[in-house]
C-alpha positions as CSV (number, residue, x, y, z in Angstrom):
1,X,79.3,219.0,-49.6
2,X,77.5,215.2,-48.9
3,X,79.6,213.2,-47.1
4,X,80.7,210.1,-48.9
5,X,79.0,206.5,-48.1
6,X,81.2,204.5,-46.5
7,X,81.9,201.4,-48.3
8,X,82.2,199.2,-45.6
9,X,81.0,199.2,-41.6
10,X,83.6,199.0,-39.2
11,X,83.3,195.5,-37.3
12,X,81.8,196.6,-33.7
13,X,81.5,194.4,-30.5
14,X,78.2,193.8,-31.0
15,X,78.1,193.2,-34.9
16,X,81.6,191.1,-35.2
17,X,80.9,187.9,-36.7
18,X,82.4,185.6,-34.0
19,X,80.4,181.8,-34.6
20,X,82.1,180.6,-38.6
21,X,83.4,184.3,-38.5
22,X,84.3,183.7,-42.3
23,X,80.6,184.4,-43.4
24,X,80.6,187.4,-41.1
25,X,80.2,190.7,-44.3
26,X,80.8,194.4,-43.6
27,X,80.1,195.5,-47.3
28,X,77.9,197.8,-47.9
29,X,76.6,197.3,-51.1
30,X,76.2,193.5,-49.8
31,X,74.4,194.9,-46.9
32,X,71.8,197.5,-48.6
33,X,71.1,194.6,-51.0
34,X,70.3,191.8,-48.4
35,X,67.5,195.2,-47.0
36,X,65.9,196.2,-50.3
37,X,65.5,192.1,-51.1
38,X,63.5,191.0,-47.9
39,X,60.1,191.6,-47.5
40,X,60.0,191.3,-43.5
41,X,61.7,192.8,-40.7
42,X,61.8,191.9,-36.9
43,X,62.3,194.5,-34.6
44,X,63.6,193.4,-30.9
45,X,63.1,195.8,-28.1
46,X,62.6,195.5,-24.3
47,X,59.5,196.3,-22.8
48,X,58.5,196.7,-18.9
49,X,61.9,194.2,-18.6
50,X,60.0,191.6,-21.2
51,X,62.0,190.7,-24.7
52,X,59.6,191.5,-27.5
53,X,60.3,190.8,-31.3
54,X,57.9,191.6,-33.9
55,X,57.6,191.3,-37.5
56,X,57.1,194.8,-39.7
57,X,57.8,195.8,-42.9
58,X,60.3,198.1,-43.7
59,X,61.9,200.0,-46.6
60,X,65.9,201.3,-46.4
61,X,66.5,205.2,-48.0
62,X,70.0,206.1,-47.5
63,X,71.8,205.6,-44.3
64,X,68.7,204.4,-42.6
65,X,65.6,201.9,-42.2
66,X,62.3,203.1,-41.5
67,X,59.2,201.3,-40.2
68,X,55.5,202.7,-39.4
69,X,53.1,201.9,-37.1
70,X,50.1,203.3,-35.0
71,X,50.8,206.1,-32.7
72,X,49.4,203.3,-30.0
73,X,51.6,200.8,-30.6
74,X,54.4,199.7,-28.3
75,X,56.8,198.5,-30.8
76,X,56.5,203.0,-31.8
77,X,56.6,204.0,-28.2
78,X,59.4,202.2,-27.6
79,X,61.5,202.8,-30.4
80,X,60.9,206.4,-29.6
81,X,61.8,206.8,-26.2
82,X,64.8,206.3,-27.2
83,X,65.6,202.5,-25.9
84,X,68.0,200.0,-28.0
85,X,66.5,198.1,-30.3
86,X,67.7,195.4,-32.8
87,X,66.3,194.8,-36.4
88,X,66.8,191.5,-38.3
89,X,66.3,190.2,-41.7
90,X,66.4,186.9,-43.1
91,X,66.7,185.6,-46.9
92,X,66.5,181.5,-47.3
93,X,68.5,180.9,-50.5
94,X,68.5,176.7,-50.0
95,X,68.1,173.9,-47.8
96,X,71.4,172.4,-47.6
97,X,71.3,168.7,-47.0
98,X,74.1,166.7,-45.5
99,X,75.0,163.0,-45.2
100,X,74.9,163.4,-41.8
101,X,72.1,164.8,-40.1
102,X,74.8,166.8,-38.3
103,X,75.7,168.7,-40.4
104,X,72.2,170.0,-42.4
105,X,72.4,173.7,-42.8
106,X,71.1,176.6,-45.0
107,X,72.1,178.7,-47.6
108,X,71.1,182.4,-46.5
109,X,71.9,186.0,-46.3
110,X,71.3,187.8,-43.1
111,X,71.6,191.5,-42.0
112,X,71.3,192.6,-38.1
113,X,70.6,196.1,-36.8
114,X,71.7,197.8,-34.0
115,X,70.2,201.2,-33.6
116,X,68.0,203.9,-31.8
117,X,65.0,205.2,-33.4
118,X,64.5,208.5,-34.2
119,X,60.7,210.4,-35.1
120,X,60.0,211.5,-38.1
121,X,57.5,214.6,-37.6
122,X,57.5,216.0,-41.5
123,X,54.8,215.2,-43.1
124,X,56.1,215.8,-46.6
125,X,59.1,213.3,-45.5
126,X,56.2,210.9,-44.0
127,X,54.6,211.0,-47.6
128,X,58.0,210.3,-49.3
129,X,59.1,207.4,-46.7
130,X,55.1,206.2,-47.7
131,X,56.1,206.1,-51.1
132,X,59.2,204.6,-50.8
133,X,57.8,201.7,-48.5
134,X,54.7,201.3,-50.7
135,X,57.1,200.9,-53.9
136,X,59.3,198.6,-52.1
137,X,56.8,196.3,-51.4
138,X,54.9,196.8,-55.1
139,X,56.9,199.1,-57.7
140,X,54.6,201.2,-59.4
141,X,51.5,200.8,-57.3
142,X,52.0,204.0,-55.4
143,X,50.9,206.2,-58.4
144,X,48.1,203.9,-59.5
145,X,46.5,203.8,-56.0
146,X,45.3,206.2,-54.0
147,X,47.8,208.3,-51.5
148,X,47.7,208.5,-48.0
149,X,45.7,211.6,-47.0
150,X,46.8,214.6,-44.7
151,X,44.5,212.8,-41.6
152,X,45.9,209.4,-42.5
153,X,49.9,210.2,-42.3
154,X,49.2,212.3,-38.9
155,X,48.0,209.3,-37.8
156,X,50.8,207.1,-38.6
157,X,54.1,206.9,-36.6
158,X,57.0,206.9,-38.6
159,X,60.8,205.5,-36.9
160,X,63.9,205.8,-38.7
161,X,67.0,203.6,-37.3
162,X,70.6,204.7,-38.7
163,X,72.8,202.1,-40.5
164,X,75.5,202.7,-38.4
165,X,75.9,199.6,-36.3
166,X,75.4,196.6,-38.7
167,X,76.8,193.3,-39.9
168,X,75.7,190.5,-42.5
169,X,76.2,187.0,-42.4
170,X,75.8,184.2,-45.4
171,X,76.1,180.6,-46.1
172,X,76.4,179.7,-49.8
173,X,77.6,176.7,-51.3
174,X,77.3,172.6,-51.0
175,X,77.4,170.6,-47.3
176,X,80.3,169.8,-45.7
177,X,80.6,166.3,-44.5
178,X,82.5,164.5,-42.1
179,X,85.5,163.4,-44.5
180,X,84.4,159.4,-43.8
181,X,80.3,160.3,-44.4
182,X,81.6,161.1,-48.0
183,X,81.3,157.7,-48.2
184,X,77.9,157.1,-47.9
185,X,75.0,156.0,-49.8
186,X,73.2,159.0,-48.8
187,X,72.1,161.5,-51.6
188,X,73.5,165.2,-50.6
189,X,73.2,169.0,-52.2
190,X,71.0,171.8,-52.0
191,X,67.3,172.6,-52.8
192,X,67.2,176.0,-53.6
193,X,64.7,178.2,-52.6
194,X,62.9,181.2,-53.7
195,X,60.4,183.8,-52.8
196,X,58.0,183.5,-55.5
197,X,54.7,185.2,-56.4
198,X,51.2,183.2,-57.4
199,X,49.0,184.3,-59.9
200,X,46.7,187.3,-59.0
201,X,43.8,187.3,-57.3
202,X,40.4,190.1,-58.0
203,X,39.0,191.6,-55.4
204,X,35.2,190.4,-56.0
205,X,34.3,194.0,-55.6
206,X,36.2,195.8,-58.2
207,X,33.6,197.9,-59.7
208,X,34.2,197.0,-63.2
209,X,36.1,194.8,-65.3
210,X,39.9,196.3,-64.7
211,X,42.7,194.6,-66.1
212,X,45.7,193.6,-64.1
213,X,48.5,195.6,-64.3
214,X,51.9,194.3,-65.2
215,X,53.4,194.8,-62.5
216,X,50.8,192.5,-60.3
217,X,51.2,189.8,-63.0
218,X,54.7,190.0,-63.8
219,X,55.4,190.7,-60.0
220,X,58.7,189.3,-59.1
221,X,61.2,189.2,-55.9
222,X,64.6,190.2,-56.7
């Protein structure tokens, strides 16, 4: 029998929301969602005692996150040797701007991380995380372009980390204000933002006139 998702993580040391703990979110559904939006991951690790964070992409199946990377890389090597590391993502919904400078903020969702990464020697399951990150990034392109070969998955590194330690955290809404800055003459709300795609660009070498599939020209962030 499959074990049940949990609906909820339970609030750890580490992921307890403790600075405007009322944004702090343990849901689930709220947490996978914030994962499958973003685009970008950082992963933080420490290597030969130095704090390192770099920016990957990612895609979430399941329980866990998964990133890839060259066998050589040490962002892989130390993910897999077992070490802590942290992984972070960031969503900009608005500027939030406040009468008082003070009190300028931003409207965002965020997710952090805390896991161990584990190998994933498979190569079928290599080919299906390959899909699964190349359809995250693009939906529908994996079956239009060519696949990873045999040679080219051996030689790619793929880390899962578990969902097992992780908390969100969110602003929404207008700015707060100092109850006497309400009195200002000093316009104040929120410019929304959003991640949004530009037209298409050929390749000057396409070999013949191809037309753009819908999915490059009605691609959309959601």
């Amino acid at each position: 029998m499959i074990p049940k998702k949990p609906t909820s993580f339970d609030p750890t040391a580490r992921t307890t929301i403790k600075r405007s703990a009322t944004r702090g979110i343990y849901d689930r559904v709220a947490i996978d969602a914030i994962l499958d939006e973003a685009l970008v991951c950082h992963i933080g690790f420490v290597d030969d005692g130095q704090p390192v964070v770099i920016p990957t992409i990612h895609v979430r199946i399941g329980d866990n996150v998964y990133i890839h990377g060259s066998h050589a890389s040490r962002m892989i090597k130390r993910l897999l040797s077992g070490d802590p590391a942290c992984l972070t993502v960031t969503l900009v919904d608005g500027l939030v701007l406040a009468r008082s400078v003070f009190h300028h903020s931003m409207n965002y969702r965020s997710v952090v991380v805390f896991a161990k990464g584990f190998d994933v020697p498979d190569m079928n399951q290599k080919r299906d995380i390959s899909h699964a990150l190349t359809d995250h990034v693009v939906p529908g392109r994996w079956f239009e372009a060519r696949q990873p070969s045999d040679k080219e998955l051996a030689a790619t590194a793929f880390v899962g980390l578990p969902l097992d330690e992780c908390s969100a955290k969110a602003r929404t809404g207008p700015p707060i204000d100092d109850q006497e800055d309400y009195q200002l003459d000093v316009w104040a709300g929120v410019i929304p933002m959003t991640l949004s795609a530009g037209k298409p660009i050929d390749d000057d070498k396409l070999q013949t006139v191809i037309v753009t599939p819908e999915y490059v020209s009605q691609y959309k962030r959601t």
